[in-house]
C-alpha positions, 0 to 999 in steps of 0.5 A: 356849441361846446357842452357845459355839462356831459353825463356818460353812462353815468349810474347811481347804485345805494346799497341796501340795508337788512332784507332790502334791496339796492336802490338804483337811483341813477341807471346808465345814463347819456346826456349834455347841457349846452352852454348857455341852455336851461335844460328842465329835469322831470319826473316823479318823485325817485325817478332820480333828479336829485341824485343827479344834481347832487353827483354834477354838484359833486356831493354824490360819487357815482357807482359808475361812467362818468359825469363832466361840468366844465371839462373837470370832475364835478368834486374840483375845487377849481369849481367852487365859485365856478358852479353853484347848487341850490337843494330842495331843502330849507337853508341853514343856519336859520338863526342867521339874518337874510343878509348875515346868511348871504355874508356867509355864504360870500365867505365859504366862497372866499369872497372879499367883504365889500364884494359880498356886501354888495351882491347880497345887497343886490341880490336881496332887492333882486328877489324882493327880499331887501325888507327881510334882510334883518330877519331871522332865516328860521322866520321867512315863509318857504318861498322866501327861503327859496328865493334866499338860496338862489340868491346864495347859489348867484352869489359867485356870479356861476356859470353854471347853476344847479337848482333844485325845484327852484320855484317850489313854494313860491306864489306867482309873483316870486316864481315870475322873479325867478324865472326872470333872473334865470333868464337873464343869467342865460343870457349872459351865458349861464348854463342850467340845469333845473330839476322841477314838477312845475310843468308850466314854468318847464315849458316856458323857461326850458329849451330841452328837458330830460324825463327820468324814470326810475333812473332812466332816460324815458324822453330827452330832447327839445320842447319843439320836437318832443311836443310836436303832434305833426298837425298844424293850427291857424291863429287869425286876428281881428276876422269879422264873425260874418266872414268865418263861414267863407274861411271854413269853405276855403280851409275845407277846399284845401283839405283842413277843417275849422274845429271851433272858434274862441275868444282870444284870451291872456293866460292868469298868469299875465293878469298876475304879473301885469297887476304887481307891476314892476317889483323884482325888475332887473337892478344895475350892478354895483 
């Protein structure tokens, strides 16, 4: 599988001011995001996530080694519509309508209108935002910005998306929206790098991650092998209470022990879901 994002001893260097030291905010670095992977980037806050988007979406020059997306210099312009970047921060232009900030997101783009029109009007219903789309920006709550700037960043159909703490601030509702959408863009072969601390969402979206501290690589690799413990557990249904004696006898003959027995339970985050029923369910396109 070809790589869509290949990082080479890439370092990050910020001077320092009177009497402070530099900061290296990116040390030699090494990695590659698949084509058509989602890939998590963790770690605490300066460890060195943001900077790394900021050089891939070619806002960041680096101190040193190289960084590739697409086979180009992240600062191509042939990548305009090619990669997008979704930051942390609230949007701009806050006097703006959801729609009108779309619009002009569309233009930097250099977009057509009535494709512009129709993607931001997808993209609004996508993200259970199409009864704010005449709303001023400046009023929306943080998770709805959040969801604003996603649908900005998907607005020239990227192949690959870089996004920054993509579900922060959002309620279980608008994280599970989200975490729909970026699925289904993998997919259809979108690759994406999304740095985040929201752990759970990491684990259940993410094939790979990569742990940074202070700058550094500290873990990299995928889920099944850096969470493996090497031990193994035994998940049975609909076994009699009267019967678990005789399956702890055999797991004990074949050298294992039974640690305990509980209720099978969902997770909330289920509940949650299964309650608000289908909003932000997959639109057809225009």
């Amino acid at each position: 599988m070809s790589a869509a994002i290949s990082v080479r001893q890439l370092s990050v260097t910020f001077s320092g001011g009177f009497r402070r030291p530099a900061v290296h905010a990116l040390q030699p670095l090494d990695f590659d995001l698949p084509a058509g992977a989602i890939v998590g980037v963790l770690g605490p806050n300066g460890s060195g996530k943001t900077t790394l988007l900021r050089v891939l979406a070619g806002l960041q020059r680096p101190t040193a080694g190289r960084a590739e997306v697409l086979g180009l210099r992240p600062s191509a312009r042939a990548l305009r519509r090619r990669v997008a970047y979704q930051p942390e921060g609230p949007p701009p232009i806050g006097v703006l309508t959801g729609r009108e900030l779309l619009q002009w997101y569309g233009c930097q783009l250099e977009l057509d209108n009535a494709t512009v029109d129709a993607r931001a009007d997808r993209w609004l219903l996508r993200f259970d935002l199409e009864h704010a789309r005449a709303r001023r920006v400046s009023t929306y709550s943080t998770g709805m910005q959040r969801r604003l700037l996603l649908a900005a960043a998907l607005l020239g159909e990227p192949e690959v998306l870089l996004l920054d703490e993509p579900t922060s601030g959002l309620d279980p509702l608008g994280s599970a929206i989200v975490m729909d959408v970026l699925r289904e863009r993998a997919a259809a072969g979108a690759s994406i790098l999304m740095a985040s601390h929201h752990l759970m969402e990491v684990e259940q979206l993410c094939s790979e991650v990569l742990v940074l501290l202070d700058g550094r690589c500290a873990a990299r690799g995928t889920l099944d092998r850096l969470l493996d413990t090497g031990q193994r557990a035994l998940v049975v249904r609909g076994l009699a209470d009267a019967a678990l004696p005789d399956v702890a006898a055999a797991i004990a003959r074949h050298g294992g022990e039974l640690l305990r027995t509980e209720p099978l339970h969902e997770h909330l985050y289920a509940l949650f879901r299964r309650s608000y029923g289908p909003r932000g369910a997959a639109q057809p396109e225009p």
